[in-house]
C-alpha positions in Angstrom: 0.5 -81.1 1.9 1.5 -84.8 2.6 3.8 -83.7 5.7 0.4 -82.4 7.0 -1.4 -85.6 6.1 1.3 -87.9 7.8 1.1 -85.8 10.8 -2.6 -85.6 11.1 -2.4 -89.5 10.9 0.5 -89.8 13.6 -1.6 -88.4 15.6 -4.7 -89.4 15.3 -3.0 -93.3 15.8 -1.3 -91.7 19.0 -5.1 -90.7 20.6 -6.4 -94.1 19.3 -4.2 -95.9 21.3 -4.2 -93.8 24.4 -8.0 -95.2 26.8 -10.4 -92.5 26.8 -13.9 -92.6 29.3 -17.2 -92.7 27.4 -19.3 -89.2 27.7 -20.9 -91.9 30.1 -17.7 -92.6 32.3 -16.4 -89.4 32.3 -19.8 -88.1 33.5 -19.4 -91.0 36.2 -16.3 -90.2 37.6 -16.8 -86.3 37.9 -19.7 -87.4 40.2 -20.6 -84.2 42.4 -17.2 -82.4 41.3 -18.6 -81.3 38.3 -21.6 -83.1 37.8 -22.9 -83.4 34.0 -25.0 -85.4 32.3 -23.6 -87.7 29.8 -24.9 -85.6 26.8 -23.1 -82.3 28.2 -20.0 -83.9 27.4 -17.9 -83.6 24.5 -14.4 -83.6 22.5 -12.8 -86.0 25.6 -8.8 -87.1 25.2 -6.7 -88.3 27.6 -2.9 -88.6 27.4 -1.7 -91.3 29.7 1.0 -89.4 32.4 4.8 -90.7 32.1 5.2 -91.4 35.7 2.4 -93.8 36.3 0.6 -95.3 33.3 -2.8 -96.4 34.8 -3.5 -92.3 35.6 -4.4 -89.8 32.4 -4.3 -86.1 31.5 -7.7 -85.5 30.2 -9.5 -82.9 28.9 -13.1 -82.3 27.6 -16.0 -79.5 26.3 -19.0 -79.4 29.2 -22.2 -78.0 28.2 -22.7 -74.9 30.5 -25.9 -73.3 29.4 -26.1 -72.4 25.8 -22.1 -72.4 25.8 -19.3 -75.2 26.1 -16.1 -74.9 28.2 -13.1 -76.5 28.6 -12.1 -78.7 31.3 -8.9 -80.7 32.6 -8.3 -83.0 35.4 -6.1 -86.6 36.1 -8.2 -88.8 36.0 -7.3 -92.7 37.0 -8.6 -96.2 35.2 -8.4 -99.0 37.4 -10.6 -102.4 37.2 -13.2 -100.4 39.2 -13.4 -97.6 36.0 -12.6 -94.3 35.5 -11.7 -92.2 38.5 -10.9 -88.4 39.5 -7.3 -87.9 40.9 -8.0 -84.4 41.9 -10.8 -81.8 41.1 -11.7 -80.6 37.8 -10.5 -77.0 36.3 -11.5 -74.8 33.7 -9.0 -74.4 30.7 -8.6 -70.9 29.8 
C-alpha cells in the first residue's frame, strides 16, 4: 500500500511540473479545429515532447452532447500562448 502511495505522488509531482492550458486556453488554441467552449473541456494534461521542450503531448475529455470523448493533439506554448501543432484526434 505505500509503494502505491509513493507512486501516486511521483506522479502527480511529474504533471505539476509539466504547463498545462486552462479549459480557457485550450478552448483558444483548438479555434475552428475543434471548436469548444471552455466549459466542454475537461481532465487536460500535457507531457512536454523530448525533442523540443516548448511543444506538448496533450490530451483532454470534450463535451459532445450528453457524452465526453477523448482527444490528443501537440499542442505548442510560446509567449503568444497555447498553440495547435497539428489537428486534433479522437483517442479510442
Amino acid at each position: 500500500m505505500k509503494r502505491a502511495a509513493l507512486v501516486l505522488v511521483l506522479l502527480t509531482g511529474a504533471c505539476a511540473a509539466s504547463p498545462t492550458p486552462t479549459r480557457d486556453d485550450l478552448a483558444h488554441a483548438l479555434g475552428g479545429r475543434a471548436p469548444a467552449a471552455p466549459t466542454d473541456l475537461t481532465h487536460i494534461a500535457c507531457q512536454p515532447l523530448a525533442a523540443d521542450p516548448s511543444e506538448y503531448a496533450c490530451r483532454w475529455r470534450q463535451r459532445d452532447g450528453r457524452q465526453w470523448q477523448g482527444w490528443q493533439s501537440y499542442l505548442a506554448l510560446s509567449g503568444e500562448g497555447w498553440q495547435l501543432i497539428d489537428s486534433p484526434t479522437r483517442r479510442p
